[in-house]
C-alpha positions as YAML, in Angstrom:
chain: A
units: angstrom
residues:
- id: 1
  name: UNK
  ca: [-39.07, -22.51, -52.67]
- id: 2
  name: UNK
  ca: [-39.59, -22.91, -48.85]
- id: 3
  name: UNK
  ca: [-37.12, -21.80, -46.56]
- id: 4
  name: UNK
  ca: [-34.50, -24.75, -44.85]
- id: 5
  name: UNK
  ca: [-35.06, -25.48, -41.63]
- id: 6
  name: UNK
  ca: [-33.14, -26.95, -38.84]
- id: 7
  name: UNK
  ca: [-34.11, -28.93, -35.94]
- id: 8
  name: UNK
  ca: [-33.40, -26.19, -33.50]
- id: 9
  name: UNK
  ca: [-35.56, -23.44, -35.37]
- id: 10
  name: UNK
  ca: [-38.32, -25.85, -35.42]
- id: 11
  name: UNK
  ca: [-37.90, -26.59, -31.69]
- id: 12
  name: UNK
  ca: [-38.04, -22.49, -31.37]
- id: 13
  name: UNK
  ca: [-40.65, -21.77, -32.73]
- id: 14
  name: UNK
  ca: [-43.26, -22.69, -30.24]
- id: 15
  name: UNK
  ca: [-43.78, -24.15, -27.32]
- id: 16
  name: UNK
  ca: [-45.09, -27.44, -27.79]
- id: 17
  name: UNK
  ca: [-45.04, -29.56, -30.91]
- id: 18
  name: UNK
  ca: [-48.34, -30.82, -31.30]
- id: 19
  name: UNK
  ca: [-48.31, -34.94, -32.37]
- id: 20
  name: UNK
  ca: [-51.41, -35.36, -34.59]
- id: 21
  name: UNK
  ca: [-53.09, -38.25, -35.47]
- id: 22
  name: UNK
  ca: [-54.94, -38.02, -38.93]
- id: 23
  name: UNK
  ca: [-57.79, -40.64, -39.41]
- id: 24
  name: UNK
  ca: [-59.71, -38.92, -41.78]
- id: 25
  name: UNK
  ca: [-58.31, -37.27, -44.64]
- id: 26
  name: UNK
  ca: [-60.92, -34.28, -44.78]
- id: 27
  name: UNK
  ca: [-59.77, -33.26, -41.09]
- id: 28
  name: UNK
  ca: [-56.12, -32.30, -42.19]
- id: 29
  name: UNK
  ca: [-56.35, -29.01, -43.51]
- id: 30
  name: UNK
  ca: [-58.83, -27.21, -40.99]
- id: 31
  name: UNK
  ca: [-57.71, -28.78, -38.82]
- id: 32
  name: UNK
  ca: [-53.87, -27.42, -39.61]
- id: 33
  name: UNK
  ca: [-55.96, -23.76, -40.49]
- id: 34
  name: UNK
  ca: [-57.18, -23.74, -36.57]
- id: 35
  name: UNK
  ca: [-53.71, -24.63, -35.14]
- id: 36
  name: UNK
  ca: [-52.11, -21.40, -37.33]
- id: 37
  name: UNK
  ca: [-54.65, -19.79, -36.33]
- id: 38
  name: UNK
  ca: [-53.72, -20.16, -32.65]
- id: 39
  name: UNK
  ca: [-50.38, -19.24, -33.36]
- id: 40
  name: UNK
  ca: [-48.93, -23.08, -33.97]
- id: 41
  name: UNK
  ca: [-47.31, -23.71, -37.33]
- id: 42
  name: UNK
  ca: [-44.79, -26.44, -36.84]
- id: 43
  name: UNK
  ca: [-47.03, -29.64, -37.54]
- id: 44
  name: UNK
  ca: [-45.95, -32.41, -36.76]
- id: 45
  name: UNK
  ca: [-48.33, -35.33, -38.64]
- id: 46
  name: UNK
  ca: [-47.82, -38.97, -37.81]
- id: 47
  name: UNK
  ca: [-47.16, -41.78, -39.78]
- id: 48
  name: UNK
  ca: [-49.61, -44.20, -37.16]
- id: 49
  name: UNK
  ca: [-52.16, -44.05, -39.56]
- id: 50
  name: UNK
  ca: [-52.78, -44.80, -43.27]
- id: 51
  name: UNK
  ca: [-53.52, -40.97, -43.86]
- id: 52
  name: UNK
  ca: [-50.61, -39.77, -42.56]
- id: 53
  name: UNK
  ca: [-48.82, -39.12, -45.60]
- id: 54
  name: UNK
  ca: [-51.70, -37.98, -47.83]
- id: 55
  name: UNK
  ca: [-52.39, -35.53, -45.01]
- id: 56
  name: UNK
  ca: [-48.70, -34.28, -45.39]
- id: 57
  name: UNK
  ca: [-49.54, -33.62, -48.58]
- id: 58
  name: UNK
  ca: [-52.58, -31.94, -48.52]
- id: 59
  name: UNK
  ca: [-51.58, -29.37, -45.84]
- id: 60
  name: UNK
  ca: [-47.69, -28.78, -48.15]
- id: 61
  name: UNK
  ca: [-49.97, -28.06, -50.69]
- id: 62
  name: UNK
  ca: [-52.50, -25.68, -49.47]
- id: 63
  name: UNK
  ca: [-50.60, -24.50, -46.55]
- id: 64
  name: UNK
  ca: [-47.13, -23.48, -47.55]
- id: 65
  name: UNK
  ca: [-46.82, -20.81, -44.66]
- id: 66
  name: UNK
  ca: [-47.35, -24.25, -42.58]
- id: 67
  name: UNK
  ca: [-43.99, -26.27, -41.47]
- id: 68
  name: UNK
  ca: [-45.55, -29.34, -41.64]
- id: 69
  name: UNK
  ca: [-43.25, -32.59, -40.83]
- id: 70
  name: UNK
  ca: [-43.85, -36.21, -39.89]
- id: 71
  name: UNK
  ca: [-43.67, -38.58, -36.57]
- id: 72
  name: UNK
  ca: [-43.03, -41.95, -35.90]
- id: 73
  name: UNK
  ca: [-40.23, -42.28, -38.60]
- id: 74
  name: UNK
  ca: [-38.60, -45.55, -37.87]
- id: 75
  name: UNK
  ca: [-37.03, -46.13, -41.51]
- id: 76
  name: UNK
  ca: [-35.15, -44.49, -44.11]
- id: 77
  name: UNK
  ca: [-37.94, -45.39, -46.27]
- id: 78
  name: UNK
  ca: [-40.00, -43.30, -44.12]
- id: 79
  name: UNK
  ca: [-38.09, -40.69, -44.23]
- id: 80
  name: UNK
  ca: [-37.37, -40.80, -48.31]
- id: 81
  name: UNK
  ca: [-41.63, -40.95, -48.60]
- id: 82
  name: UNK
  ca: [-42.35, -38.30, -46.10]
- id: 83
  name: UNK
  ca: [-39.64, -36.31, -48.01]
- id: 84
  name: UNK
  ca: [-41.68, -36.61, -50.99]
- id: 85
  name: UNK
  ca: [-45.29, -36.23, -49.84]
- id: 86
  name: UNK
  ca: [-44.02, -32.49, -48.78]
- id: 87
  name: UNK
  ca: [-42.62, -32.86, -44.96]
- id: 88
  name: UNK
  ca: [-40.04, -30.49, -43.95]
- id: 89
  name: UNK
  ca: [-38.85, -32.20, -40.97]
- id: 90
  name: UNK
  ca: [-38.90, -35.58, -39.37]
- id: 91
  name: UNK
  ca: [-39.52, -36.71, -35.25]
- id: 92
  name: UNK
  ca: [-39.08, -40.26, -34.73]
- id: 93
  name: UNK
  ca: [-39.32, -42.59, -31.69]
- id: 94
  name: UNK
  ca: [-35.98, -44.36, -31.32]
- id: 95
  name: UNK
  ca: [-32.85, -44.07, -33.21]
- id: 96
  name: UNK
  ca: [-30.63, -45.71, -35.34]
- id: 97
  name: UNK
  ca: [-27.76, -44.29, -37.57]
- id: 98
  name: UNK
  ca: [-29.34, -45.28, -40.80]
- id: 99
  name: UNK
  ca: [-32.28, -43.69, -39.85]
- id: 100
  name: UNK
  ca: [-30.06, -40.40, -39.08]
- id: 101
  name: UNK
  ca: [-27.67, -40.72, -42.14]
- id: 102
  name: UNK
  ca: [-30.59, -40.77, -44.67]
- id: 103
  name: UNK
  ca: [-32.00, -37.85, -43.21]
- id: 104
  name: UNK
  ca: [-28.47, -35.66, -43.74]
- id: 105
  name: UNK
  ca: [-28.09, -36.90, -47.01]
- id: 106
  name: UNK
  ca: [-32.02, -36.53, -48.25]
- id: 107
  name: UNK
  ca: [-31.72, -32.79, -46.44]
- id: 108
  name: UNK
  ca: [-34.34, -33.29, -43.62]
- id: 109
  name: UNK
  ca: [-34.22, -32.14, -40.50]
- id: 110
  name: UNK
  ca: [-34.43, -35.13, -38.16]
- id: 111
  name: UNK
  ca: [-35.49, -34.85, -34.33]
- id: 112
  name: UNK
  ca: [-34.33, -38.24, -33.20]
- id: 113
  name: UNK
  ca: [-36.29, -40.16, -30.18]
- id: 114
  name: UNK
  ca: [-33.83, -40.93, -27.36]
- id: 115
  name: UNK
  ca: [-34.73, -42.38, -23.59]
- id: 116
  name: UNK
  ca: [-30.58, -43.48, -22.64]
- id: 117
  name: UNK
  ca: [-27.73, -42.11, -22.32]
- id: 118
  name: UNK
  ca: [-26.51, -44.45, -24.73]
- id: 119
  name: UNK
  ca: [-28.91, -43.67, -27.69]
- id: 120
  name: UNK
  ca: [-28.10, -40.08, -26.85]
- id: 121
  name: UNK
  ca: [-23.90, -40.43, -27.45]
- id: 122
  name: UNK
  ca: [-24.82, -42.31, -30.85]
- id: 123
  name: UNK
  ca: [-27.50, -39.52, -31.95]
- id: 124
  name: UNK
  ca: [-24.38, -37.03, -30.79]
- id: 125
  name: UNK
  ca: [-22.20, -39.22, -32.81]
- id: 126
  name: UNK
  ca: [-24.08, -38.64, -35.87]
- id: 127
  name: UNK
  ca: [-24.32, -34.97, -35.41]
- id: 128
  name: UNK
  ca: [-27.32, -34.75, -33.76]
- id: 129
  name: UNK
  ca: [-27.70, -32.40, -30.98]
- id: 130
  name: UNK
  ca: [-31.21, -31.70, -31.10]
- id: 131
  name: UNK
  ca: [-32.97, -34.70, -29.46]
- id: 132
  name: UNK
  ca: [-36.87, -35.72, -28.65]
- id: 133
  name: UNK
  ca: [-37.11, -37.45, -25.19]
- id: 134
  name: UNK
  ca: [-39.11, -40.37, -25.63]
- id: 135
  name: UNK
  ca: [-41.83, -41.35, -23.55]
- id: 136
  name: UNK
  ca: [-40.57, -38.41, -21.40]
- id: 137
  name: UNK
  ca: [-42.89, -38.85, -18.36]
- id: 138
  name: UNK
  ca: [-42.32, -43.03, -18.00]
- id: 139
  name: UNK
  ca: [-38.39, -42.99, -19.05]
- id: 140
  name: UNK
  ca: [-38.00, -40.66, -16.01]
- id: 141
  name: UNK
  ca: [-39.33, -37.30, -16.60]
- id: 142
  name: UNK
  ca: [-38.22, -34.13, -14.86]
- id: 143
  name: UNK
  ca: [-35.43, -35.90, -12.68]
- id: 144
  name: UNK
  ca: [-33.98, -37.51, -15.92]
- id: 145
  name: UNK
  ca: [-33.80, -34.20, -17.76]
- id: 146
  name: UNK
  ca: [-32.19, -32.97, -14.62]
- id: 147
  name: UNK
  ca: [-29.59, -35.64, -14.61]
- id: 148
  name: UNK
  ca: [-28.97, -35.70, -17.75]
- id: 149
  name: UNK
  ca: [-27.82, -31.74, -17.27]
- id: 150
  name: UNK
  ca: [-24.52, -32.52, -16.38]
- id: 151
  name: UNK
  ca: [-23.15, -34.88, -19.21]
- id: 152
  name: UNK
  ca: [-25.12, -33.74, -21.79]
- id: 153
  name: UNK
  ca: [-25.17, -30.00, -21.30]
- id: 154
  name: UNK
  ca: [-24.59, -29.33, -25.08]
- id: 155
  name: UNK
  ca: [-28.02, -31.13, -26.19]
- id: 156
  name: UNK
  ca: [-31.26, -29.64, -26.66]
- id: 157
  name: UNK
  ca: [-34.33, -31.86, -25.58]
- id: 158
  name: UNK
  ca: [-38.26, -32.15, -26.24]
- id: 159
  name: UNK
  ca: [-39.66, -34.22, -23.92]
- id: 160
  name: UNK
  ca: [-42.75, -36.07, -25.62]
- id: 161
  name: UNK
  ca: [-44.84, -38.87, -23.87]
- id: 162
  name: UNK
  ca: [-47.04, -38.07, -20.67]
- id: 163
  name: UNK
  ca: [-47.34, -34.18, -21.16]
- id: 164
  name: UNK
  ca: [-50.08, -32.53, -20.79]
- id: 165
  name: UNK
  ca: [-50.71, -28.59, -20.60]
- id: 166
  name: UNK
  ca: [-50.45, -29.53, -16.53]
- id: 167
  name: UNK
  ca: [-47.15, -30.70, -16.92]
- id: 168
  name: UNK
  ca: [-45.72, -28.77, -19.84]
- id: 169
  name: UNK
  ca: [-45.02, -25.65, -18.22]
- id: 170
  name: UNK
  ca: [-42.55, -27.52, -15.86]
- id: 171
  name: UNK
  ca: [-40.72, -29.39, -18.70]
- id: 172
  name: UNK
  ca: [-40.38, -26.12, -20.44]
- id: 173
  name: UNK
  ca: [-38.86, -24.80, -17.27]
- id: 174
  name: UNK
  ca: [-35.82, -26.49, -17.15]
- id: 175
  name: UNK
  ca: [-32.82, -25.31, -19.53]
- id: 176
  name: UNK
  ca: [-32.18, -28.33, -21.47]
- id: 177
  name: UNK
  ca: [-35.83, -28.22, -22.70]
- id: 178
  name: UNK
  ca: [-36.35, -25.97, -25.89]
- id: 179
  name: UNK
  ca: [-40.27, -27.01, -26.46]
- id: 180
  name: UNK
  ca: [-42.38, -30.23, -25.71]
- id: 181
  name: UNK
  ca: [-44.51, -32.57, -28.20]
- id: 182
  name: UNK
  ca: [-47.92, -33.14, -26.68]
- id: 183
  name: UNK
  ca: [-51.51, -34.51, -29.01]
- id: 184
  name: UNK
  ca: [-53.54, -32.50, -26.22]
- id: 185
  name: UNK
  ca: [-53.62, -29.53, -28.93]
- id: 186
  name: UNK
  ca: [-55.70, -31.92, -31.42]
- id: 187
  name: UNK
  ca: [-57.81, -33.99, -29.11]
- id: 188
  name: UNK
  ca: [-59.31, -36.94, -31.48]
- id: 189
  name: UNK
  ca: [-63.11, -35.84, -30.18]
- id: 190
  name: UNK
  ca: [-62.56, -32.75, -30.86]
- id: 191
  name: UNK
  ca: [-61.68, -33.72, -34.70]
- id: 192
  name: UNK
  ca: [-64.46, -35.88, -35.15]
- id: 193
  name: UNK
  ca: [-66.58, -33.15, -33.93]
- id: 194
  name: UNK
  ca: [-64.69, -30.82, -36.55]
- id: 195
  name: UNK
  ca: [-64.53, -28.10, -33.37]
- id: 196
  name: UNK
  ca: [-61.83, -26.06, -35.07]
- id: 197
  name: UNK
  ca: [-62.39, -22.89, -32.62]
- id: 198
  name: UNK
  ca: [-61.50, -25.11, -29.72]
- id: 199
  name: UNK
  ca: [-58.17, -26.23, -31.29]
- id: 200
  name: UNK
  ca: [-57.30, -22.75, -31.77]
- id: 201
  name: UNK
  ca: [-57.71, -21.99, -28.22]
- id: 202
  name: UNK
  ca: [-55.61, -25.06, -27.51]
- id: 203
  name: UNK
  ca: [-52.78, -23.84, -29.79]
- id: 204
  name: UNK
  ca: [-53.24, -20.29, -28.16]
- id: 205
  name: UNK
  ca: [-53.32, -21.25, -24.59]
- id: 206
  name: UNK
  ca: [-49.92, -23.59, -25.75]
- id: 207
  name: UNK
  ca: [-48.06, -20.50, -27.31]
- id: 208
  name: UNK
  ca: [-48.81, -18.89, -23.81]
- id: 209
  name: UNK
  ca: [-46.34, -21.55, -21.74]
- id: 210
  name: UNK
  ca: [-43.16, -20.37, -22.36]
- id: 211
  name: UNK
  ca: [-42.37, -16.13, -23.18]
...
C-alpha cells in the first residue's frame, strides 16, 4: 500500500512539478524512468490528451516508487477516474467547491488552480491552503505573489504558466512559493525523439534551483 500524501509534501519534494503531456502511450514509462532518474518523482500527467489516463496507469503500475498524479482536473469525474487509473494527487486549472469536496471525500490530494483573490478565499474556505497559481506569468507573476504576501500569508503557492528554468529560480525565491510546475523538463521533441538522457539532465539541473 503506497504511502498518503498531502499537497504540501508533494509541493516539497522538488523544485518544480513537471506538467507532461503524453501523446503516445509507449513514451510514459521511460520517459517517467529518466525524470527519477534525475532526481524528479512527483509526476504530474495531464488529462489534455486521450492518453493521459492510460499513462497514469502504466507508470502506477510499473513505477510504484513514482508519485504520479494528474493535471487539468476540471470535474469530479476527473478526479473519481484519475483516482482509479492509479493517481495519487490531483493539479487542476481553476476551482470550484465540487471539484474540491470530491477530492476530500475520494482521499486525493488536490492542488487547486487559483489567479484571484477571490478563488483563493473559496479554495481557503474549503480547506485548501496549498494552491497552484494559474497562468502565473500572465495573471501577474512575481508582483502578484508579492502582493498577495500580505493577505494571504498562510497559503502556499506554485506558480505554473510562463516558467521556464530562466524564470523559476526567481519564483522559487520568494516565501510564499514552495515549488513551480513547468513542461520544460519533458520538452515534446525531445519525447518524440525518445532522448531520455536529456530529460534526466533537465530533471537534474531542476532539482538544482532551490537547496
Amino acid at each position: 500500500m503506497a504511502e498518503p500524501l498531502s499537497a504540501l509534501r508533494i509541493m516539497q519534494d522538488a523544485p518544480v512539478i513537471p506538467v507532461i503531456v503524453v501523446n503516445d502511450l509507449s513514451h510514459a514509462i521511460p520517459m517517467a524512468e529518466a525524470l527519477m532518474a534525475g532526481g524528479v518523482r512527483v509526476l504530474e500527467i495531464t488529462l489534455r490528451t486521450p492518453q493521459g489516463l492510460k499513462a497514469i496507469s502504466a507508470i502506477a503500475k510499473a513505477l510504484p516508487e513514482a508519485w504520479v498524479g494528474v493535471g487539468t482536473v476540471r470535474s469530479a469525474q476527473d478526479a473519481q477516474d484519475a483516482l482509479n487509473a492509479g493517481a495519487r494527487f490531483a493539479v487542476s486549472p481553476g476551482y470550484t467547491s465540487a471539484l474540491g469536496q470530491k477530492c476530500r471525500a475520494i482521499g486525493l490530494p488536490l492542488l487547486p488552480g487559483v489567479a484571484t483573490g477571490s478563488e483563493i478565499m473559496t479554495a481557503q474556505a474549503d480547506g485548501y491552503q496549498q494552491l497552484k497559481f494559474f497562468p502565473a506569468v500572465q495573471a501577474g507573476g512575481l508582483n502578484m505573489l508579492k502582493a498577495w504576501q500580505g493577505p494571504f500569508g498562510d497559503v502556499q503557492f506554485c506558480p505554473t504558466g510562463g516558467i521556464s528554468m530562466t524564470n523559476a529560480a526567481d519564483f522559487l525565491a520568494l516565501a510564499n512559493v514552495e515549488c513551480v510546475g513547468g513542461s520544460w523538463l519533458v520538452p515534446n521533441q525531445a519525447l518524440q525523439d525518445g532522448d531520455w538522457k536529456q530529460i534526466t539532465q533537465l530533471a537534474q539541473q531542476a532539482c538544482t534551483l532551490k537547496a
